[in-house]
N, C-alpha and C positions, 0 to 999 in steps of 0.2 A: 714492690719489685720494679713496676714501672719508671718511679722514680730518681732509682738504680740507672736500671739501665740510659734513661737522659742524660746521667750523670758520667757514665763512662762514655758514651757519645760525644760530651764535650770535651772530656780529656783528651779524646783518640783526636777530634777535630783540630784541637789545639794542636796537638803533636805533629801531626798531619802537613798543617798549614805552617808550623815553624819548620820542620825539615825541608819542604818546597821552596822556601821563600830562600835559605841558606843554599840549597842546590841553584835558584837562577840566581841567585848575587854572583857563586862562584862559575856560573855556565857561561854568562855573561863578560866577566873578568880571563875564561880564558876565550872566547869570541874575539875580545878586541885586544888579549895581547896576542893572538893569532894574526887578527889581521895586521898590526903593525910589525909583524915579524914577517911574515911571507911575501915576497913580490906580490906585485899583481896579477900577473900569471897565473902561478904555481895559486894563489888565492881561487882561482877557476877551477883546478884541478885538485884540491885537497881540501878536507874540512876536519876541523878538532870533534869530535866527539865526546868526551870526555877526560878528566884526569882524576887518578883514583893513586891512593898510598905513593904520590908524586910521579907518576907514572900518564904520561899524556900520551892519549889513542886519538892517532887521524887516519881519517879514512880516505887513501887517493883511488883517483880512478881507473888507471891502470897499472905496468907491468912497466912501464917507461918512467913515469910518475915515481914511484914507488922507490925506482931503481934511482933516480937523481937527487928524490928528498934520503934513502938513503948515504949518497954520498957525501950529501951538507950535513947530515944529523948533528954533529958537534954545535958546526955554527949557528943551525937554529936551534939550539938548545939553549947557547948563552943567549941568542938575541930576543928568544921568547922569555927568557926568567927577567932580564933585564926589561922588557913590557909587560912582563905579570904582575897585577897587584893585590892576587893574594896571600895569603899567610906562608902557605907551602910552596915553595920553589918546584919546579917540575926537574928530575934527578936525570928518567930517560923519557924517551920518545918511542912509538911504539908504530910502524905505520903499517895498515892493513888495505888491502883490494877491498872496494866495494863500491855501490853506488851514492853518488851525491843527494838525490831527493832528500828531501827534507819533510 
């Protein structure tokens, strides 16, 4: 039984370690089509958090923020797919209040 269970230990670790490794290749890829999409600015004031079924979540830091990347949404939508290099294209943008820490 013992060693059973080492054996499904290493599957699960295995598993484990490829799904991580696939989440920061594509965390990373949208990082830097972020930064080359966003002023510099607005870079101070918003961060990507994720993108999930083509769907990109950034988090800005206010109600001003919010309201401006609002009204570019289109345009940073083309200019981020056009600096994305992963497989799935981001379709919408999704931007939420919240804080920056990291």
């Amino acid at each position: 039984m013992r060693d059973r269970t080492r054996h499904i230990k290493g599957i699960l670790d295995g598993l484990l370690g490829k799904w991580e490794k696939g989440t920061v290749k594509k965390g990373d890829a949208v990082r830097a089509a972020w930064a080359a999409t966003a002023e510099e600015e607005a870079r101070k004031h918003a961060r990507p958090v994720n993108m999930k079924n083509g769907i990109l979540m950034v988090i800005v830091e206010s109600s001003s923020w919010l309201y401006k990347f609002t009204l570019e949404k289109k345009d940073i939508l083309e200019r981020f797919n056009e600096n994305y290099k992963g497989r799935k294209k981001a379709t919408d943008i999704r931007f939420r209040i919240g804080t920056l820490d990291t």
